[in-house]
RONUMI-101801 format. One line per field, with one value per atom (N, C-alpha, C): residue in one letter; atom name; x, y, z. Coordinates in pm, 1 decimal. Layout:
aa <- (a,...)
at <- (CA,...)
x <- (X,...)
y <- (Y,...)
z <- (Z,...)
***
This chain:
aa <- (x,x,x,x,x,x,x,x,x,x,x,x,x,x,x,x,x,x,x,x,x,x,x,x,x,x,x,x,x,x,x,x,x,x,x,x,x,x,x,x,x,x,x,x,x,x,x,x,x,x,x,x,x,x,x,x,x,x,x,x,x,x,x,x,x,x,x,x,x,x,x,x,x,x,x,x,x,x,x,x,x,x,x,x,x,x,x,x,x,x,x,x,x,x,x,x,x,x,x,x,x,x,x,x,x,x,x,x,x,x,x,x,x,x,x,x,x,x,x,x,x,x,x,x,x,x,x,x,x,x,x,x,x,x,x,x,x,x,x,x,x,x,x,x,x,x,x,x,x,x,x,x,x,x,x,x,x,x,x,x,x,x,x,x,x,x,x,x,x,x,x,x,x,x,x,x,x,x,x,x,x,x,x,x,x,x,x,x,x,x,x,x)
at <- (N,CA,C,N,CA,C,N,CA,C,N,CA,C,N,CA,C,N,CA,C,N,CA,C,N,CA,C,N,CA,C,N,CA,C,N,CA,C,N,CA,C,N,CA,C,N,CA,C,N,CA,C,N,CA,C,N,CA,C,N,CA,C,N,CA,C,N,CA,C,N,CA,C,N,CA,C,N,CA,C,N,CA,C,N,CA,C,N,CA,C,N,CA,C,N,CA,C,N,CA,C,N,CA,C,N,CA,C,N,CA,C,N,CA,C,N,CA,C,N,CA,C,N,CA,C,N,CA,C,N,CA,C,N,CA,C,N,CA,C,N,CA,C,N,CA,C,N,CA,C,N,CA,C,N,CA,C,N,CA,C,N,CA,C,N,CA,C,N,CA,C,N,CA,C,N,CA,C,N,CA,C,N,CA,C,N,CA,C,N,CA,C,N,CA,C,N,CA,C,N,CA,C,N,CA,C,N,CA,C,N,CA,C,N,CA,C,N,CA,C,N,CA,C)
x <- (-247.4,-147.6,-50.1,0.9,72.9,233.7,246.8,384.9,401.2,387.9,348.0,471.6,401.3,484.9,546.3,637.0,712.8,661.9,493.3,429.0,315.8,304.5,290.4,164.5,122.0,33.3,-80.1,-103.2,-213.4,-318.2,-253.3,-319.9,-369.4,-323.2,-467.2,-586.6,-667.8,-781.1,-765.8,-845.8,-815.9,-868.2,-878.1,-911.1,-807.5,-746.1,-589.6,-509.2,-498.8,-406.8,-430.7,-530.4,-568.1,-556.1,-521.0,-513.1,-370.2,-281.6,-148.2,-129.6,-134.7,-120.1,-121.6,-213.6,-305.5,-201.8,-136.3,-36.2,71.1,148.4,277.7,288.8,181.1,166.0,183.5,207.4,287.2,388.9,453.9,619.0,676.5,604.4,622.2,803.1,836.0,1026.5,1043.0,983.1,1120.7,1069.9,923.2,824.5,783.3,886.2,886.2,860.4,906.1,914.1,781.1,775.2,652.6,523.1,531.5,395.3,422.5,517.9,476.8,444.9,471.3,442.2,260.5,262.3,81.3,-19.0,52.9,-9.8,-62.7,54.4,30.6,-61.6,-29.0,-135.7,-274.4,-310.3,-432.0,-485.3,-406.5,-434.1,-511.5,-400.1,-431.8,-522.5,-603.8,-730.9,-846.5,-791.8,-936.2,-947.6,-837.1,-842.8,-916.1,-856.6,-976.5,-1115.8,-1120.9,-1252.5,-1348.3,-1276.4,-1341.1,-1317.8,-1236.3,-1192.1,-1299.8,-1383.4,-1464.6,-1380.5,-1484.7,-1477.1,-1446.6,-1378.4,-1325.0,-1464.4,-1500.0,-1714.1,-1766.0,-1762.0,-1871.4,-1842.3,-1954.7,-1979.1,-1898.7,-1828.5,-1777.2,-1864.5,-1823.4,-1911.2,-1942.1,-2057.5,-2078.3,-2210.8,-2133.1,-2224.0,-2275.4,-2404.1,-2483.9,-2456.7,-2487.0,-2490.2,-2663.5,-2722.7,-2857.4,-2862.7)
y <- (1393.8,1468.5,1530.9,1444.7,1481.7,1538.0,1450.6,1503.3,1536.5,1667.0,1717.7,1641.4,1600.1,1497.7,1620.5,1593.2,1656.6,1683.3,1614.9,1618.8,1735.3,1795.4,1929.5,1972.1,2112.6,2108.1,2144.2,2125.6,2161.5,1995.0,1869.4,1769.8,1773.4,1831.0,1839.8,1936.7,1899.1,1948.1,2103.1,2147.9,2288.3,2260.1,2146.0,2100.9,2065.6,2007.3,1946.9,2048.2,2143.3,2255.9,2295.6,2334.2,2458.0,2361.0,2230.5,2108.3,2127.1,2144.1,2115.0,2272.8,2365.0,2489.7,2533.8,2510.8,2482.7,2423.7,2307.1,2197.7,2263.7,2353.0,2411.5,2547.9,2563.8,2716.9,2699.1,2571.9,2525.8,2553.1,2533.3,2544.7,2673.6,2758.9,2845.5,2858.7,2873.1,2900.7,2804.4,2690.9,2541.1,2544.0,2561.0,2556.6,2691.0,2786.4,2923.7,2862.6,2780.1,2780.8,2713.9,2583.4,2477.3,2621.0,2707.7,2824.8,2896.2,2915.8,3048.5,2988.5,2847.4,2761.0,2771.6,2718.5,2650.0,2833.4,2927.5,2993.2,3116.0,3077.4,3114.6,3036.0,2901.5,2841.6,2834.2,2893.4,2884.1,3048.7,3142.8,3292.6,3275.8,3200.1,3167.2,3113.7,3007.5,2980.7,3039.7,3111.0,3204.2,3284.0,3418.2,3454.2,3421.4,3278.7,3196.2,3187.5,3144.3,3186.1,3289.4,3406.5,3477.1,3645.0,3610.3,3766.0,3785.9,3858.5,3853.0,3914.3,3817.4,3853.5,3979.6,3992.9,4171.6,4236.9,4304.2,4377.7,4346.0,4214.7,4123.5,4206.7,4149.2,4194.2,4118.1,4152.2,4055.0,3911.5,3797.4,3739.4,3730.2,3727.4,3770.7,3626.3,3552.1,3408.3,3514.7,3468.5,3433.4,3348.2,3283.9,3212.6,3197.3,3085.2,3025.8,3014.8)
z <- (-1256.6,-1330.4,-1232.6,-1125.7,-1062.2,-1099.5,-1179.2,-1275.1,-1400.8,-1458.8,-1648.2,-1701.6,-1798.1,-1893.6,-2001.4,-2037.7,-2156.0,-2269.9,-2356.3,-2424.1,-2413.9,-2548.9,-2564.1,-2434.7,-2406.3,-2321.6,-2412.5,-2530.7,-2583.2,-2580.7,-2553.1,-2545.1,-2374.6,-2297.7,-2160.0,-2185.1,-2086.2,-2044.8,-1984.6,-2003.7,-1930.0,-1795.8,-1701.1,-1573.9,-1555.1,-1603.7,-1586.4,-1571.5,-1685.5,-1684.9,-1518.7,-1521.9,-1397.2,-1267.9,-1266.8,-1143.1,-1105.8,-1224.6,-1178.7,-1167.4,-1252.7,-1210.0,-1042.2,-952.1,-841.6,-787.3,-795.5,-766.8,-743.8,-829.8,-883.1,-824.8,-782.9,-682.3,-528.0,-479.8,-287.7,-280.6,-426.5,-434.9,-551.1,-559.3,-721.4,-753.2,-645.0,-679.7,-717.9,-724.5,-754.0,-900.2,-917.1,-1089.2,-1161.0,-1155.2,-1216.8,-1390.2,-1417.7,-1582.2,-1617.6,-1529.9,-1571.1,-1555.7,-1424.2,-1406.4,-1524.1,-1552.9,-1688.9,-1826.0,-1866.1,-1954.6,-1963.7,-1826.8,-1818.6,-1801.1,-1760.2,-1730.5,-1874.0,-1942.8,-2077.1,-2182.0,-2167.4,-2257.6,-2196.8,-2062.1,-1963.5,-2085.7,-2049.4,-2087.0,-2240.1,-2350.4,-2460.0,-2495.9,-2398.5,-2470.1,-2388.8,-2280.3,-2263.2,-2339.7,-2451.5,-2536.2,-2617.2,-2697.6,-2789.4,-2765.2,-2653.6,-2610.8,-2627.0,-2524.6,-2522.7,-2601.1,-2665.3,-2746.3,-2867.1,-2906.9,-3011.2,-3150.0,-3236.3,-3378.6,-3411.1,-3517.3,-3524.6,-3573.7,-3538.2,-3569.9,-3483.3,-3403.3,-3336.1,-3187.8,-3134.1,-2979.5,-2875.6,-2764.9,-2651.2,-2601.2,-2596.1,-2542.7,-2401.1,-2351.3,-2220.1,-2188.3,-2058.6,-2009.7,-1900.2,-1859.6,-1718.3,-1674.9,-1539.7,-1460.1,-1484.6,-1509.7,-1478.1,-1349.9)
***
């Protein structure tokens, strides 16, 4: 995923996201828009993730 295609970013991987993100951070001045794009839809589904149910408890992983 060397070059983000114009097609929405909700069809990558969140490995992908965070590959080119990673990628786009050697050069951040030239990819100010593509970083605040990916870095928002990165934010947005850790939200999804991890924001709990309105009553419910935070979810909280261990490491095994």
């Amino acid at each position: 995923m060397s070059e983000m295609s114009t097609a929405p970013i909700e069809q990558f991987s969140d490995e992908a996201l965070m590959h080119r993100l990673f990628e786009l951070y050697e050069h951040p001045e030239d990819h100010a828009a593509e970083i605040a794009a990916l870095d928002a839809a990165i934010l947005a589904r850790l939200a999804a993730t991890y924001t709990p149910d309105p009553g419910g408890s935070p979810r909280i992983r261990f490491a095994a």
